[in-house]
N, C-alpha and C positions, 0 to 999 in steps of 0.2 A: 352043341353050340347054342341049340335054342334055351334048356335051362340055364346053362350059363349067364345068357342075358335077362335070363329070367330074376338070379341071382342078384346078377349086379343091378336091377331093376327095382328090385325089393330094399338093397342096401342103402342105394340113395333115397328110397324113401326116408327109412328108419335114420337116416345123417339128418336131412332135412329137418324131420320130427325132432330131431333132438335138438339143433340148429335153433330150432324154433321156442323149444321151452326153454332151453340158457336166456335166451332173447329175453322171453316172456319172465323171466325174474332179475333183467337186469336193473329194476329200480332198491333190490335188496339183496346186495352180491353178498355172500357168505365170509367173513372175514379171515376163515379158517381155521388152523391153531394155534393155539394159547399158548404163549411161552411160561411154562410151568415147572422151568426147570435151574435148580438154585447156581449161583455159578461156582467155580471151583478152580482153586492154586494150577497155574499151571507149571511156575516155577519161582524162585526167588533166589535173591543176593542180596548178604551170602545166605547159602543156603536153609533150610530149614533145618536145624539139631546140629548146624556146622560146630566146629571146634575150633580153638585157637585164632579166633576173631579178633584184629584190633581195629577194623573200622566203625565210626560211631554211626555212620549210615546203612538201610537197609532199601531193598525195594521186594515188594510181594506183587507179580503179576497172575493175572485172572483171565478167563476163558472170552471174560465180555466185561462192558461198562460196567462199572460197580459204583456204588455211595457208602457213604459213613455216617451211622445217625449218632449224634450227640457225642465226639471221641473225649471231650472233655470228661465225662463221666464216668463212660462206659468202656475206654480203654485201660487197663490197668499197666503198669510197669512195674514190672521186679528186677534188681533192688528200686526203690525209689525213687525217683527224679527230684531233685533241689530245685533246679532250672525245668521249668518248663519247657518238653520234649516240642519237636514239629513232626504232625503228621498228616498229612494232605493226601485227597485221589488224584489224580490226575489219569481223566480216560479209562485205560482196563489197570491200574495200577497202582498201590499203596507207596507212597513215598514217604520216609520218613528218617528223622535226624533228633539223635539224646545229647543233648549238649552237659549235660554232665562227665566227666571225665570218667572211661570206664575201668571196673577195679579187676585186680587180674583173679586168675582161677574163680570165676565165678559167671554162673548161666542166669542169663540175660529170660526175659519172659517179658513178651507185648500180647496180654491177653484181651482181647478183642470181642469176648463174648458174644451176642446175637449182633453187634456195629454192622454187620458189612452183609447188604443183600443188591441185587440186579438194579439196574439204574432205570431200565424202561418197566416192569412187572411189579417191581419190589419184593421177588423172591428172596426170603433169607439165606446166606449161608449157612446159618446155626453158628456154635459156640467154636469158635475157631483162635486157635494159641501161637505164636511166631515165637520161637526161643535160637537162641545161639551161643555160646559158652567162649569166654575168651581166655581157659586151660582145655585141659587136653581130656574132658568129658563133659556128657550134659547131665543135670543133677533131674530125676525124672519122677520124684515123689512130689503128695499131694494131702493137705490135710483141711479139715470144712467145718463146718458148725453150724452155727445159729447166734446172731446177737438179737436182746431182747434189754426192754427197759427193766430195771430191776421191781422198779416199783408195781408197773402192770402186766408185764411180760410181755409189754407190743413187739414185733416186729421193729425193728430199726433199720431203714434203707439208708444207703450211702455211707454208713461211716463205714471209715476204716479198720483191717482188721491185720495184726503184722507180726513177724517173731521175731525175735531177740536170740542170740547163742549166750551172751550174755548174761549172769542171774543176777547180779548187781539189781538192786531197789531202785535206786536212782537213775540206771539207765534210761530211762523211757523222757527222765528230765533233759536231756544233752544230746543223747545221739538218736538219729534214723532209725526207725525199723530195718531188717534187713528184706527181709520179704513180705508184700503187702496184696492186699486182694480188696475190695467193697463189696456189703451185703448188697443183694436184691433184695426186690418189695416186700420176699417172704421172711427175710433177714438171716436170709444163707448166706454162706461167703466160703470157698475154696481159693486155697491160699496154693499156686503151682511152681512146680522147677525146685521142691526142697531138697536140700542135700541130708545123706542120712547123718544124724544124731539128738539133742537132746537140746528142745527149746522152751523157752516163756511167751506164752502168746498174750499180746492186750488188744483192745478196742480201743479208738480215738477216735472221738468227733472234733479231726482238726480240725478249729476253725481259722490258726491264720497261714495253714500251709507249709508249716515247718515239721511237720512227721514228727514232733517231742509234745510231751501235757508238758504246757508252759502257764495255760490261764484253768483257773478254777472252773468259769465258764465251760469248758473243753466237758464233754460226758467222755467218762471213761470206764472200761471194765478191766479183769484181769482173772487170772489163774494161779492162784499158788504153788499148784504143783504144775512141773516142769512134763509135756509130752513127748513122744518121740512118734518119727513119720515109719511105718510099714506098711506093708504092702501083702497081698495072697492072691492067687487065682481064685476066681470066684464065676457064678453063673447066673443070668437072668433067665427068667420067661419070656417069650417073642412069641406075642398070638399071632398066626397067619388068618387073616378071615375069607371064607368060602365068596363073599357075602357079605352084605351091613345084617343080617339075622345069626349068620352059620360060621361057625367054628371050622375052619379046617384041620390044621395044627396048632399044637403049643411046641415050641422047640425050646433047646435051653443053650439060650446065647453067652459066649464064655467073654471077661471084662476082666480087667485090671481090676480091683479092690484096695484103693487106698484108704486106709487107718491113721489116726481115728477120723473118722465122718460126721462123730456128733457132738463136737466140743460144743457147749453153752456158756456163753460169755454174758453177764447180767450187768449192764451196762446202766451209771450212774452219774449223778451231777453231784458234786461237793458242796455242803451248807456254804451261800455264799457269805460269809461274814463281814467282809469290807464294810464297811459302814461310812454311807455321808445323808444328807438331805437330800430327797428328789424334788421335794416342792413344799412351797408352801402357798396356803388358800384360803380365800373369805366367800365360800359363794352364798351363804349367808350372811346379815350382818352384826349379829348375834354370835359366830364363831367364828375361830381359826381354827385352821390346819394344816400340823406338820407330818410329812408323809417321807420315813425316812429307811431306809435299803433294805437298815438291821438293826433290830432292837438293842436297847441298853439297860443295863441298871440304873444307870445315872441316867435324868432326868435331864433336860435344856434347863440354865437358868437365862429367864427373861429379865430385860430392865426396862421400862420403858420411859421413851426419847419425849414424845411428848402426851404421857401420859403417869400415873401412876399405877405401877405394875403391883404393887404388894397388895393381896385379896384381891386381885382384879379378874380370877379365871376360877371357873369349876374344870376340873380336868376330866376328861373321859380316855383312856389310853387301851390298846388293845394288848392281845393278853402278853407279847412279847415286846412290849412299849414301841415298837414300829412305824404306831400310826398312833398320833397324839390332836384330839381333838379339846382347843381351850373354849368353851364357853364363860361369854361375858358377863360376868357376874352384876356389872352396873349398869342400867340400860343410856347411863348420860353414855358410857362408851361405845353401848350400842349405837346411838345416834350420834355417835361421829364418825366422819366417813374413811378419815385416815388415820391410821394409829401407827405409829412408827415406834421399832423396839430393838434391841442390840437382842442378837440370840448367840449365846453362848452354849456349843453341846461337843461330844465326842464323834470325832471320827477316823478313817483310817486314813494311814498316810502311806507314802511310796514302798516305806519296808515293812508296811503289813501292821504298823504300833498305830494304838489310840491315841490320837494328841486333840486337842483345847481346838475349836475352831470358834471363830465370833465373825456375824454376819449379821449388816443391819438390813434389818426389812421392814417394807412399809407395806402394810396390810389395808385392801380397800374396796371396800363395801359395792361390789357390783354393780347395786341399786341404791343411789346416794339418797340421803336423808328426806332430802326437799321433794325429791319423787314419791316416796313411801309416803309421805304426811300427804298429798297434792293425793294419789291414789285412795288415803285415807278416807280423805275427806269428801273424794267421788262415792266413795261406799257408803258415808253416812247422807251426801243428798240423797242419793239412791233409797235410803230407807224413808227418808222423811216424805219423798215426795209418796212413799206408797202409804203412808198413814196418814196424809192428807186426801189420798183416795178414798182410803175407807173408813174417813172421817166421813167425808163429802155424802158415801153412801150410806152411815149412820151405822156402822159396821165396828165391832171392838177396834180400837187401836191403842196404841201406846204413845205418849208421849216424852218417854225419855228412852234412850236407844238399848233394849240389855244387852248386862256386861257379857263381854266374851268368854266364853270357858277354858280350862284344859282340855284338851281333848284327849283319851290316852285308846290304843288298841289293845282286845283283848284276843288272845290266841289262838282261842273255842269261838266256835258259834252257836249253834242249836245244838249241836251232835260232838260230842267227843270219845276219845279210842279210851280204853282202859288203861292203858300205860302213859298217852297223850299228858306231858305238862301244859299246867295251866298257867299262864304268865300274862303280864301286863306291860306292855311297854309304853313308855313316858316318850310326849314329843319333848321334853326339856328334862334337865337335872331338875332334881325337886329340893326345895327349901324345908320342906315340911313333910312326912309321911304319917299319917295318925293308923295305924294297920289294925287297932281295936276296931277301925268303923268298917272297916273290912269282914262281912259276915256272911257263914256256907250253907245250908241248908239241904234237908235232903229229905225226901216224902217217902215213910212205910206205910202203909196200910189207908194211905189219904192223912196223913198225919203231917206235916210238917216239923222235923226236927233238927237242932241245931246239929252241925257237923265242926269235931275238933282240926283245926286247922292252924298254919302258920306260913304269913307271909316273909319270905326274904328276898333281900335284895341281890341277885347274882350280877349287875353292871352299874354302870354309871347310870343308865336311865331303866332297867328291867328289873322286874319284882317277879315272884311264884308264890303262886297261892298252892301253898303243897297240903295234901291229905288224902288219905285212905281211902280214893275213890273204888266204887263197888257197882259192877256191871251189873244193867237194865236196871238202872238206877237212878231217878230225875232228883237236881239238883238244881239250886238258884241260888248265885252270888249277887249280894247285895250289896253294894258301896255306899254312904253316907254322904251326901254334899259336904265339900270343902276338907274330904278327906285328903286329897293331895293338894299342893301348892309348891307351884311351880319358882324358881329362881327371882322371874319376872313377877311374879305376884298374881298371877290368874292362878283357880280355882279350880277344881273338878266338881260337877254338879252332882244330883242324887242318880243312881246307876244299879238296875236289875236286869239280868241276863238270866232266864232257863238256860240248863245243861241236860244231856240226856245223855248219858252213858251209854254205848253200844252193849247188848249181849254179848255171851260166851258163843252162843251159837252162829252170830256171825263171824266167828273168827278158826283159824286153823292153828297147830303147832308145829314146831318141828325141832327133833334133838339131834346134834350132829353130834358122832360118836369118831374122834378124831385118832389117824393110826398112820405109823410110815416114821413119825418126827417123836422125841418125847422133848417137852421143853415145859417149865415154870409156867409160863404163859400164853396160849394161842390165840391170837384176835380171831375171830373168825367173822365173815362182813359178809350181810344178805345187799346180791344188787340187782337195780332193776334192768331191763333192757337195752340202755343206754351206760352201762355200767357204773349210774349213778349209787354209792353209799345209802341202804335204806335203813336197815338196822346192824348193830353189832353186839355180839356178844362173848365175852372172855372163856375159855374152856376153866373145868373144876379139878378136882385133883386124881378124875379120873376120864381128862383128857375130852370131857361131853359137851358144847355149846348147846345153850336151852332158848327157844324162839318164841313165845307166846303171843297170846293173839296178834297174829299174820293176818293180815285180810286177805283173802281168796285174790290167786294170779301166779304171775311167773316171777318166778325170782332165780339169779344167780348166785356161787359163790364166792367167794375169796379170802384167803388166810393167810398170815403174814406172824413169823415165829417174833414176840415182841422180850428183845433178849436184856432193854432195860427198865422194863413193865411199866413205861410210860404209858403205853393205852394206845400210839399213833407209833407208824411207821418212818423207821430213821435210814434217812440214806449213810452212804459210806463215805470215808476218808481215807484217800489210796496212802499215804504218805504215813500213816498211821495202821496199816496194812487191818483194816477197819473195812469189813463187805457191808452193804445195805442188810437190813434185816428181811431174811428169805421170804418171799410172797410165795404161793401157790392159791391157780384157782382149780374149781370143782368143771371136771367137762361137761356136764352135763347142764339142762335146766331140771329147778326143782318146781314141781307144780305145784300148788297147795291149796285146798280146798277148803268153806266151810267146815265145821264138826270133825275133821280130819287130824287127827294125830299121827304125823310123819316119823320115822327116824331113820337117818341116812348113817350108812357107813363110808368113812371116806379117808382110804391110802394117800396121803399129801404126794406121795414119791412113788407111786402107781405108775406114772407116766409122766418121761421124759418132760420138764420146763420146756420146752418148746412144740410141745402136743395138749398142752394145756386149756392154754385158752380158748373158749367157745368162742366159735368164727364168728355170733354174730356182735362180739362184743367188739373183736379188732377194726380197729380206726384205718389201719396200717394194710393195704389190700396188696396181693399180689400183682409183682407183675404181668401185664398181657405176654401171655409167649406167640412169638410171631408163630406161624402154621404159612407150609406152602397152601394157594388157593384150590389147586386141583381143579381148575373150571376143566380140562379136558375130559374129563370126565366126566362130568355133567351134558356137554357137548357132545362127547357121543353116545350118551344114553339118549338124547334128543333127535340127534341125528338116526338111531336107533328106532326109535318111533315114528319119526319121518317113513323110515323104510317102511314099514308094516303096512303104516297107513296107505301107501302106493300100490303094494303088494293087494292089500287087501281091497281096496279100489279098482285096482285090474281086474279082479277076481272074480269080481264082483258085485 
């Protein structure tokens, strides 16, 4: 009896004690645990892989509250929806309604990919599909790919990706895809619910929502040859980990293997040709400009309203006549503020033909006359009052203002590369070029000697001083006063520049020995980190691109089969069953060093177009994939330490 009491004597101590420390942490109660766990189907109508469906309504209920992120984009439908579908949560519930009338024997897909995770956690469900068939099976193939731009091979998110039973050319012009899916960020795309046989798959960047390439706008890809969907058992690796350090198991996890998996779609925009005016502009008032869609052969004829247009423009036009800049060849017209003119040019019309347009425009001078002459004339007090200063302090001055010059930029500065053109560009068309006053110079032995050279003119206003320059090499072009003269009548004064040629030794090479493709011509193009164009060079007739003085750094590469050896890359014309001209770039970077002569071997078709491009060049980033958070586990490794640390407090 007495231990007993002794017993229950000690008990209500140890309540009390405990009594007391709950107590003594109620300003920090423990929240408990983490809802860490994704939610899951509990059932739906009609059912999930049901058959012989004719309601156009569904509902998919859930274990708990759920949300739907962005269904706009991230729902798919197969076949397609004309009318845009309804589909709403409500509570633990997917509700939803296809208002398109649906076709018989044929299996329904509302692919849902990562949309649907927990409403209070934001647990994802992961990649989740709803199908129903309204014949008497479900069609349970799957086929995937990659779309990429053809030009760079970026990734392409969002557009769409669809098949056709159909092999008709023209189909893609008039009817729906019948099965559709959209790339992810990485520009994958799995197309679900195929039935077996043999299809054409395209890419469409629809842009007005009618599933058909209706506008040239629209980027499109395609496939010539026709795929067909199977299927194999197949197995993964599944690491079990002991541990974040330790390996327990690898097991081999068995999966459906839907074929093919790695369709690449090189997805393209059509030369847009339509042709009209965008604008025209004086933001000068010295020139006009016409800036128009798509160049022509035929030229604008001008007339002008109140002025005389005949000899009235120096023209500068760029190289596909697009952008037409008239310099005023009279400066009375420069000093007028308004010049109105009938402009007569080609453009396209509703069924695609060039017809005669005439539009009058009145062109006008930003900065009207009376302002410029008034600003003029503040520039010339401005000078006079500083030559009465340094009159006053018996200091040179000038008493008449000098004339203003041409000014023109030269290309070089101190230092130029051995391959670097030298060129001159003109703030104005020139009326006059004298290019004998033009003279090169170049020092052996402390000597000064003449260097043979020849100036031409490659634009409306740019000149090249071209010659056989020769590394670690000092050179001085000399210009002549009154060598150029401008439209307007100013001058160029006298003009000496040193040049200094880089050595060989600061430069590196590099020969790229090209294999996988044989083709007439391969552009091959060094780029920099930003996968800006730095150099290029054409392969020889034994497939080699040759790099000379490199300057030390990183470079990338990229090669594109040039099949009508214009030198630049052609996109495609579907209609004309016309592919863009193949790109491929190099995975790798190339380093290149001073004094270093490099040569690479590089397999174009080594690896797959869509393992190509070096990740740091893509613009086009993957998407986040959601991951459950797993705080419970974090929580009790805490809670874990807690204990220890008590244990070991007791203890001692």
């Amino acid at each position: 009896m007495r231990y007993r009491n002794i017993w229950q004597a000690l008990f209500m101590v140890f309540f009390i004690w405990t009594f007391m420390q709950g107590c003594a942490r109620m300003g920090s109660p423990d929240g408990g645990w983490y809802d860490d766990t994704p939610p899951y189907v509990v059932n739906s109508s009609p059912a999930d892989k049901a058959t012989n469906i004719k309601t156009r309504k569904f509902t998919i209920n859930f274990n708990e509250y759920i949300k739907l992120d962005d269904p706009q984009s991230k729902v798919i439908i197969s076949p397609p929806q004309l009318e845009t579908p309804e589909i709403k949560t409500i509570g633990k519930r997917i509700i939803g309604e296809l208002k398109d009338s649906l076709k018989d024997n044929t299996t329904y897909t509302i692919d849902f990919s990562d949309a649907i995770s927990d409403n209070n956690e934001g647990n994802p469900m992961g990649n989740y599909t709803y199908s129903f068939s309204t014949g008497d099976h479900i069609d349970t193939l799957e086929v995937s790919g990659y779309c990429l731009t053809a030009e760079d091979l970026e990734p392409i998110k969002g557009i769409l990706v669809g098949l056709y039973e159909n092999f008709s050319d023209t189909i893609i012009h008039h009817e729906p895809m019948m099965r559709v899916s959209r790339t992810n960020g990485s520009g994958q795309f799995t197309i679900k619910g195929v039935a077996p046989g043999s299809y054409r798959i395209y890419a469409l960047q629809d842009v007005d929502g009618d599933f058909v390439f209706g506008q040239k706008s629209e980027m499109i890809g395609y496939m010539r040859d026709s795929i067909v969907p199977t299927w194999k058992p197949d197995a993964r690796p599944d690491t079990i980990w002991r541990d974040s350090l330790h390996i327990e198991n690898i097991i081999r996890q068995p999966f459906t293997h839907f074929l093919p998996d790695d369709i690449t779609l090189l997805c393209f925009q059509e030369p847009q040709t339509d042709r009209y005016l965008i604008k025209t502009e004086r933001k000068a008032p010295n020139r006009i400009g016409l800036f128009f869609s798509y160049g022509s052969d035929s030229l604008p004829v001008i007339r002008g309203l109140n002025f005389e247009a005949d000899s009235a423009f120096v023209l500068e036009a760029s190289a596909k006549n697009d952008t037409l800049i008239y310099w005023l060849a009279d400066t009375t017209l420069v000093n007028q503020d308004t010049l109105r003119m009938e402009l007569t040019y080609l453009m396209t019309d509703t069924l695609g033909a060039l017809v005669s347009q005439t539009d009058t425009i009145e062109a006008l001078a930003k900065v009207s006359y009376e302002k410029r002459q008034k600003e003029k004339q503040k520039a010339f007090e401005k000078w006079q009052k500083e030559q009465e200063k340094k009159k006053k302090r018996d200091q040179p001055y000038d008493s008449i203002m000098p004339p203003e010059f041409l000014k023109f930029k030269l290309s070089a500065g101190g230092q130029m590369d051995p391959l670097q053109r030298l060129t001159i560009e003109m703030p104005e068309p020139l009326a006059e070029c004298d290019t004998s006053a033009v003279h090169l110079y170049c020092m052996i032995d402390s000597v000064w000697y003449r260097v043979p050279h020849e100036v031409k003119q490659y634009s409306a206003r740019g000149y090249e001083v071209k010659a056989n320059f020769t590394p670690d090499t000092e050179y001085s072009l000399e210009i002549d006063s009154a060598a150029f003269r401008g439209i307007y009548g100013l001058t160029s004064e006298e003009f000496k520049q040193g040049l200094k040629v880089r050595s060989e030794e600061e430069f590196g090479s590099l020969a790229v020995e090209i294999s996988g493709v044989k083709a007439d011509s391969i552009v091959v193009q060094l780029l920099d980190g930003s996968g800006k164009v730095l150099r290029q060079a054409i392969t020889d007739q034994e497939q080699i691109a040759d790099f000379a003085y490199l300057k030390p750094g990183d470079y990338y590469m990229k090669a594109f089969i040039d099949l009508n050896g214009n030198g630049i890359w052609d996109t495609g014309v579907y209609d004309e069953d016309r592919q863009p001209e193949p790109v491929y770039y190099h995975p790798e970077m190339i380093v290149c060093k001073a004094k270093w002569d490099n040569t690479r071997q590089w397999n174009l078709t080594a690896r797959p177009r869509y393992e190509q491009k070096p990740t740091k060049l893509i613009k086009q980033k993957p998407d986040q994939q959601k991951k459950l958070k797993n705080r419970n586990i974090d929580r009790a490794k805490n809670l874990g330490i807690e204990y220890v640390k008590k244990q070991a407090n007791k203890n001692g």
